[in-house]
N, CA, C and O atoms as a printed pandas DataFrame, in Angstrom:
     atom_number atom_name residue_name chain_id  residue_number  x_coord  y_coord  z_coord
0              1         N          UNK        A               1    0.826   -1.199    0.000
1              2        CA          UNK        A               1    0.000    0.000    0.000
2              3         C          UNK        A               1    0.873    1.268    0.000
3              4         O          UNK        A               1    0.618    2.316   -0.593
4              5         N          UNK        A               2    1.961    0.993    0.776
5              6        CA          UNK        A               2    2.596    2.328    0.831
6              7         C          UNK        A               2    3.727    2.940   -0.689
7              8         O          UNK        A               2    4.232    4.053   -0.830
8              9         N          UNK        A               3    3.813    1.753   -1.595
9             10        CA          UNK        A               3    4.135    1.817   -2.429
10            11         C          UNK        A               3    3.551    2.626   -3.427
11            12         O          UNK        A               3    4.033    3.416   -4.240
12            13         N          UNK        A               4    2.137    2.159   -3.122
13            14        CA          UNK        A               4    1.277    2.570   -4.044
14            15         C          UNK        A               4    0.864    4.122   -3.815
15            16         O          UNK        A               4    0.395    4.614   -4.842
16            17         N          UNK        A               5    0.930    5.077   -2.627
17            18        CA          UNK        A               5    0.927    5.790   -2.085
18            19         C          UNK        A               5    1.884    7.100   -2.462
19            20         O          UNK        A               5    1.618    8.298   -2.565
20            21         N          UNK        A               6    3.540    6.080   -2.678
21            22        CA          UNK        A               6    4.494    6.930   -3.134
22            23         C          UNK        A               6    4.037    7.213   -5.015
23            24         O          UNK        A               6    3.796    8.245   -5.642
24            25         N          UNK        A               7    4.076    5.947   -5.366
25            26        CA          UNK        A               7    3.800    6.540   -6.971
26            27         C          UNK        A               7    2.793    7.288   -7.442
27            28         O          UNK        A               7    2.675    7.894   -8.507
28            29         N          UNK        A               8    1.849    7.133   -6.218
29            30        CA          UNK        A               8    0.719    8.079   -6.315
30            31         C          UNK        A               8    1.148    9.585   -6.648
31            32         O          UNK        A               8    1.001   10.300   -7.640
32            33         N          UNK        A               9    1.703    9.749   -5.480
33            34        CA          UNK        A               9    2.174   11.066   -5.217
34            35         C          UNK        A               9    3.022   11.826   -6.149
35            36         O          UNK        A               9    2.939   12.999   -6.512
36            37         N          UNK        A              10    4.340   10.353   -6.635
37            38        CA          UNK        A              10    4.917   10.755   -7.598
38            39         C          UNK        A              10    4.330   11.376   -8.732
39            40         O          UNK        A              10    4.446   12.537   -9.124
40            41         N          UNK        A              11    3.712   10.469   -9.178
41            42        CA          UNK        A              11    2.026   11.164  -10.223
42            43         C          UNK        A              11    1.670   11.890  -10.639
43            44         O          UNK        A              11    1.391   12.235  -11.787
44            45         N          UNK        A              12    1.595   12.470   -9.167
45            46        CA          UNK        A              12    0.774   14.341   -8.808
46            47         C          UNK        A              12    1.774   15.008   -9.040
47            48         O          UNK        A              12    1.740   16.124   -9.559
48            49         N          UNK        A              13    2.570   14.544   -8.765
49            50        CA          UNK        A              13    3.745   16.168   -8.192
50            51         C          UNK        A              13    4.052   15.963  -10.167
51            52         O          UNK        A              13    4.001   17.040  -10.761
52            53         N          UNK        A              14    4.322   14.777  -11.016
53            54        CA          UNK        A              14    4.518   14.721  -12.300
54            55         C          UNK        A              14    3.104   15.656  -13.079
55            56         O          UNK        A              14    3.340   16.620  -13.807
56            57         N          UNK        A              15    2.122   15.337  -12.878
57            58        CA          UNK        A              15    0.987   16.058  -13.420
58            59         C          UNK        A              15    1.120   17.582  -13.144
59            60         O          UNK        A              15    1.151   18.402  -14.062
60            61         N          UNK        A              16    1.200   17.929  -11.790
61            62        CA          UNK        A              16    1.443   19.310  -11.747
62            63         C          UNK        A              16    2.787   20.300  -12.056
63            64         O          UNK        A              16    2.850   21.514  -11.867
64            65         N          UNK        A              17    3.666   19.552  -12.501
65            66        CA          UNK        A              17    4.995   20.329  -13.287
66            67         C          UNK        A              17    4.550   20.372  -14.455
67            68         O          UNK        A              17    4.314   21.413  -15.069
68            69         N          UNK        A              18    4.346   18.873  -15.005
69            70        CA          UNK        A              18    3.371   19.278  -16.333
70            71         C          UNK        A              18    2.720   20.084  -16.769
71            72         O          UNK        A              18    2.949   20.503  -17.904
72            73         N          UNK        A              19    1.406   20.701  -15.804
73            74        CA          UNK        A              19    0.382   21.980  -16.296
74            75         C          UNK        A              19    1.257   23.120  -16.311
75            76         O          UNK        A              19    1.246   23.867  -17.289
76            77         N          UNK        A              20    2.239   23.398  -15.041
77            78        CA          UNK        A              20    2.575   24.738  -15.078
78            79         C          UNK        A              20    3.387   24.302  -16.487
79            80         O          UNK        A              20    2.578   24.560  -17.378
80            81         N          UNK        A              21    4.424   23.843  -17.012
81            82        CA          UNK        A              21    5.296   23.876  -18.496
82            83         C          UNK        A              21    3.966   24.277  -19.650
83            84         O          UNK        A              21    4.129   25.239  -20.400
84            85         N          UNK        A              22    2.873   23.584  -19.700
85            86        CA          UNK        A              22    1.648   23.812  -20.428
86            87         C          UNK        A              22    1.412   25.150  -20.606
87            88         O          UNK        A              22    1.397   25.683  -21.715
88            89         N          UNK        A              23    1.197   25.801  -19.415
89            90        CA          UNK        A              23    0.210   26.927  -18.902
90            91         C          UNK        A              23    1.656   27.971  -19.583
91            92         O          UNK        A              23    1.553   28.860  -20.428
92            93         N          UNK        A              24    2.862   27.525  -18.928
93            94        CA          UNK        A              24    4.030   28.588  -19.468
94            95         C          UNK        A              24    3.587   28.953  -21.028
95            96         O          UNK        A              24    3.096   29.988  -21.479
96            97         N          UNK        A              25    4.032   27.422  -21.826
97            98        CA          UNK        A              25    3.949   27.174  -23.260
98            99         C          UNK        A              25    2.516   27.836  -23.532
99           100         O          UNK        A              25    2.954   28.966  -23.318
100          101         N          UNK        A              26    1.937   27.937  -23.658
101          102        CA          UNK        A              26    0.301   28.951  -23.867
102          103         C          UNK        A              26    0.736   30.344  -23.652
103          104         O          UNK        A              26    0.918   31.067  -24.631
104          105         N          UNK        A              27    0.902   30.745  -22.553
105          106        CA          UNK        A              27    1.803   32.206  -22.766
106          107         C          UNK        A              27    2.800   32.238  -23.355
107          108         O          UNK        A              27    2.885   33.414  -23.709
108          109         N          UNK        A              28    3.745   31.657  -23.756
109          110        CA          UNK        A              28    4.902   31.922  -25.323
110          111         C          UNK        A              28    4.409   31.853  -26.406
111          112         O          UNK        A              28    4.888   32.614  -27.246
112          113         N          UNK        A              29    3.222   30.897  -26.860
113          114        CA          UNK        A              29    2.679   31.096  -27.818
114          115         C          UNK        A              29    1.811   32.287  -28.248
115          116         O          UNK        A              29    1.907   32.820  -29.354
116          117         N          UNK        A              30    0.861   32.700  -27.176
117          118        CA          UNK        A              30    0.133   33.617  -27.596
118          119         C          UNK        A              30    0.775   34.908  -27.618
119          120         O          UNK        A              30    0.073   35.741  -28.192
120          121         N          UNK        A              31    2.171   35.479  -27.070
121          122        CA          UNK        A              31    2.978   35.929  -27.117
122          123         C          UNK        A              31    3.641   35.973  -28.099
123          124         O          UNK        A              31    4.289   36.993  -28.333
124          125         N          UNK        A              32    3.664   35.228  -28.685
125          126        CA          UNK        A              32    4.689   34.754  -30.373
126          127         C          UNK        A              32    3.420   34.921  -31.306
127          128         O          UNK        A              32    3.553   35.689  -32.259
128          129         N          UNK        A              33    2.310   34.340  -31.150
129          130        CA          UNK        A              33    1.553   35.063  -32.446
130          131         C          UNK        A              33    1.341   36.317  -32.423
131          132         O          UNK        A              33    1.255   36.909  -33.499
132          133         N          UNK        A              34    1.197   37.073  -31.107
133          134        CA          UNK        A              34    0.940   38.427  -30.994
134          135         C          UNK        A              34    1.767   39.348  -31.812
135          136         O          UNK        A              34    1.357   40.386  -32.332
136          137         N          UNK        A              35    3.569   38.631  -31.909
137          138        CA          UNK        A              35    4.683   39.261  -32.348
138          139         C          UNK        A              35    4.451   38.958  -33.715
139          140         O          UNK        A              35    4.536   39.917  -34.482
140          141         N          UNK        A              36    4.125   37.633  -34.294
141          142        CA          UNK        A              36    4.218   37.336  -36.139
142          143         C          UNK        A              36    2.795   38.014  -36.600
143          144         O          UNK        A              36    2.555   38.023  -37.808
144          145         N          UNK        A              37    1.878   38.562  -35.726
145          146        CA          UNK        A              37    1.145   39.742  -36.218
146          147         C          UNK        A              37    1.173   41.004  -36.512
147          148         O          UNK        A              37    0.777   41.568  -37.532
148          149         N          UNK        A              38    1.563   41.344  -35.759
149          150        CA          UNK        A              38    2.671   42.871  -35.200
150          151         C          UNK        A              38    3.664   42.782  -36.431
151          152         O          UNK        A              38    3.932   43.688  -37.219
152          153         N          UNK        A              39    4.194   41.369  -36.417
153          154        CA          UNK        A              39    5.579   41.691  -37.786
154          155         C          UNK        A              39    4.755   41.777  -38.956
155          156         O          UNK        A              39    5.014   42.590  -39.844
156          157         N          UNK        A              40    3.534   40.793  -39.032
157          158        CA          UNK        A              40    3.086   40.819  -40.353
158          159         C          UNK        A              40    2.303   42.346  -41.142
159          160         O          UNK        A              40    2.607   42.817  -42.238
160          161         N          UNK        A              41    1.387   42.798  -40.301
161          162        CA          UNK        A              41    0.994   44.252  -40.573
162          163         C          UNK        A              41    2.142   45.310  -40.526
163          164         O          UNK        A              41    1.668   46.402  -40.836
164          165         N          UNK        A              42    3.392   45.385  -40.271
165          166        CA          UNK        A              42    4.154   46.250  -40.147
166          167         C          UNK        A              42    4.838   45.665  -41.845
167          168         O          UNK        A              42    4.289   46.397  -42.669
168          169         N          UNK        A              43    5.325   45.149  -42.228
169          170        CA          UNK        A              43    5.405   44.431  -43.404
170          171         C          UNK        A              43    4.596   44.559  -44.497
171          172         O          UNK        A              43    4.991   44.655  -45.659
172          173         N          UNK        A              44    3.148   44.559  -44.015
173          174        CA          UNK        A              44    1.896   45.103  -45.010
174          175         C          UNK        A              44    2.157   46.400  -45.102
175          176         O          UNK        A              44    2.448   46.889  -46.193
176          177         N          UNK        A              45    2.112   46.908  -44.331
177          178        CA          UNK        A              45    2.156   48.537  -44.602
178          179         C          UNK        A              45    3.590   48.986  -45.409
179          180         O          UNK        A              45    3.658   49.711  -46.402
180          181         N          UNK        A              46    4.605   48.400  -44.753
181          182        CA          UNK        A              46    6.013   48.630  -45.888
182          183         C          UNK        A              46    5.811   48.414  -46.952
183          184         O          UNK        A              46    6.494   49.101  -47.713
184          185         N          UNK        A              47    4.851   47.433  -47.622
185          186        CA          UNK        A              47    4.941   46.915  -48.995
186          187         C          UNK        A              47    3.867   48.153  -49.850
187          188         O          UNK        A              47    3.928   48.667  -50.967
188          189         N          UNK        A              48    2.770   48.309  -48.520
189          190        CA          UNK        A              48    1.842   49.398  -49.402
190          191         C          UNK        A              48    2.406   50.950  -49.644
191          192         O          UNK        A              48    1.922   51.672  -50.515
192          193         N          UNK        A              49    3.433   51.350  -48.812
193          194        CA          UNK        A              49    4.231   52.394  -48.708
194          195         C          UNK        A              49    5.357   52.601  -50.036
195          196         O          UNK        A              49    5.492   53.515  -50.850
196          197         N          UNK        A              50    5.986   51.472  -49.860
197          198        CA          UNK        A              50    7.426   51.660  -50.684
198          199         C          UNK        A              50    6.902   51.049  -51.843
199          200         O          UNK        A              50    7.878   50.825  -52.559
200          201         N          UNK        A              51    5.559   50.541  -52.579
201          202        CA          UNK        A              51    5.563   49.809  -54.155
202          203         C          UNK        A              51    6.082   48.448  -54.095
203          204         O          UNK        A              51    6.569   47.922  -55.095
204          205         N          UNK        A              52    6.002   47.845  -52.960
205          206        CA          UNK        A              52    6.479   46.098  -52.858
206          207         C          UNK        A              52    7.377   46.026  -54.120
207          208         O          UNK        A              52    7.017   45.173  -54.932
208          209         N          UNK        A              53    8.574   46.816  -54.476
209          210        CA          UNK        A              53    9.689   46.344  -55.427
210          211         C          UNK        A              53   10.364   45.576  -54.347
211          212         O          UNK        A              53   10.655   46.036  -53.243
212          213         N          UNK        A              54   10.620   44.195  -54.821
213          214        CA          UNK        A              54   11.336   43.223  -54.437
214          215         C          UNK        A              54   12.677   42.905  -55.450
215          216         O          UNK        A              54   12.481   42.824  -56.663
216          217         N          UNK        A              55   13.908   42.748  -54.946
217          218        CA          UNK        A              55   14.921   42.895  -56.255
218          219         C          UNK        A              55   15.067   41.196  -56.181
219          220         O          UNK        A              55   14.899   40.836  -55.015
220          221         N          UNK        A              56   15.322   40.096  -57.065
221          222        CA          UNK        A              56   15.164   38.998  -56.849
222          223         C          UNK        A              56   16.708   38.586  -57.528
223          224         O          UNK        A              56   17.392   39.217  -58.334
224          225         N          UNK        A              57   16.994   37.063  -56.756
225          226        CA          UNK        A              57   18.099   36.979  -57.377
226          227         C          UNK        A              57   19.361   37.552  -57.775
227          228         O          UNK        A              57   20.051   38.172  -56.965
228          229         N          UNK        A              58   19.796   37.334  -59.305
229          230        CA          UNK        A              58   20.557   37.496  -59.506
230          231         C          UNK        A              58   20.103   39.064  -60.675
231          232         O          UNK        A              58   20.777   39.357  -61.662
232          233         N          UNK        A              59   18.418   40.110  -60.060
233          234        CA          UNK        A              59   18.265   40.689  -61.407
234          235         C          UNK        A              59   19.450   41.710  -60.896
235          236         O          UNK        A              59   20.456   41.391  -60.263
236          237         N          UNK        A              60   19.009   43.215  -61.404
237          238        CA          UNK        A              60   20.129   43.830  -60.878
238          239         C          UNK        A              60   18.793   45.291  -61.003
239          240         O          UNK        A              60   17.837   45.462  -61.760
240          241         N          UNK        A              61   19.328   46.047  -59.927
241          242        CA          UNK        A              61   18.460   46.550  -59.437
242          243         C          UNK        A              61   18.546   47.889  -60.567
243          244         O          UNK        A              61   19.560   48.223  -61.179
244          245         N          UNK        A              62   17.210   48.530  -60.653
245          246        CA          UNK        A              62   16.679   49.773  -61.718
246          247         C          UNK        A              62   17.950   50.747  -61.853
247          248         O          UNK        A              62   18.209   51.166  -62.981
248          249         N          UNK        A              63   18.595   51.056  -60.989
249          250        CA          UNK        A              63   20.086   52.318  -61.691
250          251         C          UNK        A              63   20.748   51.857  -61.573
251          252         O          UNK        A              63   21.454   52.195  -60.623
252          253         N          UNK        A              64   21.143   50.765  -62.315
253          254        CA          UNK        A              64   22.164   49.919  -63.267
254          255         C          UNK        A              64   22.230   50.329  -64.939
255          256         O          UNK        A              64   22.985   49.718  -65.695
């Protein structure tokens, strides 16, 4: 019984490190999409600002 008692416990104390790493990971994420939103509209607006010229490769850029 008392065996069963310890792994019990072990268990718990395993389940509850678990949620808090969970609960952390949920705040980094929603934190990180907050940021690849923030990057993405700041990006939209650069492209609607400057004419989205993208120089690609190997072209060579307009005052050449």
């Amino acid at each position: 019984m008392e065996n069963l008692e310890e792994q019990l416990a072990h268990l718990v104390r395993t389940v509850e490190d678990l949620s808090d790493i969970v609960a952390k990971q949920a705040d980094e994420i929603t934190t990180l999409n907050r940021r690849v939103h923030m990057l993405m509209q700041r990006e939209g607006e650069r492209e609607a600002a400057g004419g989205g010229a993208v120089v690609m490769g190997d072209e060579q850029p307009p005052h050449y």
